[in-house]
N, C-alpha and C positions, 0 to 999 in steps of 0.2 A: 504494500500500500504506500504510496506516495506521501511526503511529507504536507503538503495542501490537505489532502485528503484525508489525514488521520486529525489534521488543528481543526477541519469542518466538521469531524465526527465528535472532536471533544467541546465542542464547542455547542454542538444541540443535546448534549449530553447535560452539560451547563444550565441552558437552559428549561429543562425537563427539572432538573432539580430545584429550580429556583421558585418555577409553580407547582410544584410538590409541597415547597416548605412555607410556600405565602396560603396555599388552598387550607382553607379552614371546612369540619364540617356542618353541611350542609341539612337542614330538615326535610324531612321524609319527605313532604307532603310536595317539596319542587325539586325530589333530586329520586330519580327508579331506582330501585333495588334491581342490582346488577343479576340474582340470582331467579330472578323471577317473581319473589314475593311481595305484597303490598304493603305501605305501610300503615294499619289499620289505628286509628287513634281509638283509645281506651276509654270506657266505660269512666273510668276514675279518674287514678293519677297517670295526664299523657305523658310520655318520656319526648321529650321537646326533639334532639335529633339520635339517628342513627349511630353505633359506637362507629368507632374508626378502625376500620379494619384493612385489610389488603383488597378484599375482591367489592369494595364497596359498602352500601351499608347492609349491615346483618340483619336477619330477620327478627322483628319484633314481635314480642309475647304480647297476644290480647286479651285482654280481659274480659271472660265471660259471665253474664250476670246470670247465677244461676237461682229463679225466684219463683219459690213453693206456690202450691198448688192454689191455696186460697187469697194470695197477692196476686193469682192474673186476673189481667181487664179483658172486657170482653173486647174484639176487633172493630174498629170504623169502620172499614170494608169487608164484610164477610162475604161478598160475592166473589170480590177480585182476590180473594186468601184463595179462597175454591179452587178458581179455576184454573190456579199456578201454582196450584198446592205439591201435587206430583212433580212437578219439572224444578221445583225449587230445593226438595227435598232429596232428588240424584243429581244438583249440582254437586260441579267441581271444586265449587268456592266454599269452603268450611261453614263459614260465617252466613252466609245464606240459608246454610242445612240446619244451622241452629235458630237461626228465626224461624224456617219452616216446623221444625218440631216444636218449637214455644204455640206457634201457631194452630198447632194438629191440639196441643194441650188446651188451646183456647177457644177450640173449636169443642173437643168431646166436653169442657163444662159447660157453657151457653150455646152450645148449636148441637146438639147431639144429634139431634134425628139427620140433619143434615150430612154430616160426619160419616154417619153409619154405611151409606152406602160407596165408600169409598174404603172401605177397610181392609177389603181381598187387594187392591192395590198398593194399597197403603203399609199394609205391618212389613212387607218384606224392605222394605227404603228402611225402616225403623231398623229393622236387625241389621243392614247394612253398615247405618250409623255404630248401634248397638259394637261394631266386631270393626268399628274402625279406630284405629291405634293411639288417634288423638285423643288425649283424655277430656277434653274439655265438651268435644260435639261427641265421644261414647256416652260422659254423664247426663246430657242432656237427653237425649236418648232414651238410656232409662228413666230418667224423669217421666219422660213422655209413656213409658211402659206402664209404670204405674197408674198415670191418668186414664189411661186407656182402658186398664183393667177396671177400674174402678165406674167408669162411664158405662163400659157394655157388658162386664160381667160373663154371662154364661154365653154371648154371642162370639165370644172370642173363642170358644171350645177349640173351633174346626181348622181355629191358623196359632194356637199353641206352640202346637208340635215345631212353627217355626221361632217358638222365642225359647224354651228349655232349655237348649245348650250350650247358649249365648250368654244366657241369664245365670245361671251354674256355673258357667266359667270365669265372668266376669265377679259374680260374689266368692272367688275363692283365691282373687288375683293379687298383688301386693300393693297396689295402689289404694291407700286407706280411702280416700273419696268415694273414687269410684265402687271399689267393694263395698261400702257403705249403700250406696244409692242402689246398687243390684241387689242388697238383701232387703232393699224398700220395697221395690220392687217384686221384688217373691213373694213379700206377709202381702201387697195389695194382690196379687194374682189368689193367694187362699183365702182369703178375705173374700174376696169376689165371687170366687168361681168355687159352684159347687161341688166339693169333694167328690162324690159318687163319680162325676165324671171326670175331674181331676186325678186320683190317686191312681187310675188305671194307666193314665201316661204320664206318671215321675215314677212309677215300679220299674220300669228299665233300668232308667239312671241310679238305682241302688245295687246295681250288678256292673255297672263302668268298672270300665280298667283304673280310672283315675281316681284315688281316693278320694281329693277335695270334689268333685263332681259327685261319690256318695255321698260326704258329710255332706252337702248342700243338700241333696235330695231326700236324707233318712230325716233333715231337718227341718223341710217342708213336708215332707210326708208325715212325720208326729204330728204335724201343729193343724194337718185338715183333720184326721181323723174325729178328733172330740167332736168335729163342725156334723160327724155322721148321724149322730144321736144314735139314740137306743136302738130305733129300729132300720137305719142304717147300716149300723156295723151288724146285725143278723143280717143283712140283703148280701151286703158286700161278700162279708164272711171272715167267723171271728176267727177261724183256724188259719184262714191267708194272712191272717193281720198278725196273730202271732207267731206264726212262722217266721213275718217281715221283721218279727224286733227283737227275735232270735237269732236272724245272722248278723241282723246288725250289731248286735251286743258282743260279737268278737270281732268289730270291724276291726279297720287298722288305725283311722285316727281319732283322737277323742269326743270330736264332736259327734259323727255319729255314735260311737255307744251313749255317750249321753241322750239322743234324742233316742235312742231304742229303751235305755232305760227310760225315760219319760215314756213312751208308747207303751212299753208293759204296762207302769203303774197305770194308767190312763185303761189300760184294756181290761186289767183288775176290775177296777172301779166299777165298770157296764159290765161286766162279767158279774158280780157280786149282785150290782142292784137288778140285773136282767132275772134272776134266779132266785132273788127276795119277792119280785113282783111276780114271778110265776111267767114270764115271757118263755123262758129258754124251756116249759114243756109243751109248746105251742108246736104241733107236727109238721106245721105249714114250714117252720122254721128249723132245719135242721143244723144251721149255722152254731148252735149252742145244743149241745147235744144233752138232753134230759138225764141220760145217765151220768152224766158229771157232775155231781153234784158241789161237790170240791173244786176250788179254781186250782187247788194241787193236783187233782186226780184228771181235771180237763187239761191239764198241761201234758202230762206225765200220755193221756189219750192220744196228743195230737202230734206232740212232739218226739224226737229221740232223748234216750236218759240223760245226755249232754246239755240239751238245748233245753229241756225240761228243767234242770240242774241252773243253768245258768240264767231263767228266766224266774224261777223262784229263788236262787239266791237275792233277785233284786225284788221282787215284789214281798217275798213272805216275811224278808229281814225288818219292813218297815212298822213301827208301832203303830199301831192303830187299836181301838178297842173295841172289842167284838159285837158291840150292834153295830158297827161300822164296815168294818172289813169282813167278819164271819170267820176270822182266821181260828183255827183248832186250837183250844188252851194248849198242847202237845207241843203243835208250833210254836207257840208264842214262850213258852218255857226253854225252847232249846232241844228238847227231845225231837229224833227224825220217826215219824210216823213210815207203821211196817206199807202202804200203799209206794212209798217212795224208795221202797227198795226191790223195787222190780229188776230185773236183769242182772243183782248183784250188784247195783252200784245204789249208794247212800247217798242221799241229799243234803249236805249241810248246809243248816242255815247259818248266815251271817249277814251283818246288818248292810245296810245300801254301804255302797263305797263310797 
């Protein structure tokens, strides 16, 4: 390279540097983010400009307002939310997806009827949100899960089976927020939605490979059962339900045995009073089988000596006093009644853990 020609290169080199060091930065709002992003001003406190980085300015955190169910206003336009409701809600733009789902929440409390028949198009954009990684439009999302549930109730039955495993996964995930908002979301889905048809599609999910996927599920599935009443859990069937809080009672992690313990004590309970009231000799109802007169001898019936064992170590061990429980003086002193040594194997009692 020739002597000219190297002073000319050092020389726009010079210059390059000199508006480098004079350029100051500049606010979002007249200067593009080099990466594609917008620079969206904040609900709150606006950050005045971009940090100063190499590829331009960075992308800024916005702030989303996330505001419970009984602080939304109803819509000025509820025609025009309508009829851009869908195309708004499979935008690309984040921040549009979460107006559109505040929206869907504004719609199922003052427009409901309206609402409803957009739902078959509607919930699968939700789960979409639901299983998208941003945390901000996933918790909106479930927000939106909740409202919905609670809106339509038993109409949602038939598009469920598209929110379960989203819902299960997201309340078992490490993000406190959002875990939070997903198990709002599950107590409004048992709340709502009547068990009877409920418990039949979250029994899968207590058989997942994925433990946190059972504890979630063994822990909505305790908390509809009571919702069956008396003559519920006879239709359902009281042997399926304890069988259900028998495996679960050697799950692997502790939330489910806890909520299997809670499901036994709970099945006791209608066990006992279904057999005080004389229901469980009803032939219509074979769910409680008359011969059992004992809720230790109905276990001991339905179950293996194991699971029998481990389903009265937690229900027999508990104090209660006998117009209440019906439990055997035998029992309640510590002695193991000869019924319970069927197969060679002894029942001992010991109190709930």
């Amino acid at each position: 390279m020739s002597d000219s020609a190297l002073q000319d290169l050092n020389a726009a080199q010079s210059v390059v540097l000199e508006k480098s060091k004079d350029s100051s930065v500049e606010p979002c709002s007249s200067k593009p983010v080099l990466n594609g992003n917008k620079c969206v001003k904040k609900e709150g406190n606006a950050v005045p400009a971009c940090p100063d980085v190499t590829n331009g300015c960075d992308a800024v955190v916005v702030d989303v307002e996330y505001i419970d169910s009984e602080d939304l206003t109803d819509l000025p336009d509820v025609d025009t939310s309508l009829s851009t409701l869908l195309t708004r809600l499979d935008s690309k733009d984040w921040i549009k997806t979460c107006e559109a789902l505040n929206n869907v929440r504004q719609l199922a409390i003052y427009h409901k009827q309206r609402l409803q028949e957009l739902l078959e198009p509607l919930v699968p954009l939700i789960v979409k949100s639901v299983k998208n990684p941003r945390s901000a439009l996933c918790k909106t999302a479930l927000m939106t899960c909740a409202d919905i549930f609670k809106a339509y109730g038993e109409q949602m039955v038939d598009l469920i089976d598209l929110l379960l495993m989203p819902l299960f996964l997201k309340s078992s995930q490490d993000k406190r927020f959002v875990c939070e908002a997903a198990e709002a979301a599950l107590m409004s889905m048992t709340s709502w939605i009547s068990p009877s048809v409920l418990l039949p599609k979250m029994q899968p999910y207590l058989k997942n490979k994925n433990p946190r996927i059972r504890a979630k599920a063994s822990v909505c599935f305790s908390k509809s059962v009571p919702r069956l009443g008396l003559e519920g859990i006879k239709e359902y069937g009281m042997d399926k339900l304890i069988q259900v809080a028998a495996t679960q009672l050697s799950d692997q992690l502790p939330e489910s045995r806890e909520a299997a313990r809670n499901l036994s004590l709970e099945l006791q309970a209608f066990y006992e009073k279904s057999q005080a009231s004389g229901l469980g000799e009803d032939d219509s109802a074979p769910a409680i089988s008359p011969e059992a007169e004992t809720w230790e001898a109905f276990c001991l019936s339905k179950l293996s000596a194991l699971s029998a064992q481990a389903i009265l170590r937690v229900t027999v061990g508990v104090p209660v006093t006998p117009k209440e429980g019906g439990i055997s003086a035998a029992l309640k002193e510590g002695a193991v009644p000869a019924a319970l040594k069927e197969g060679g194997i002894s029942v001992v009692v010991a109190p709930k853990e």
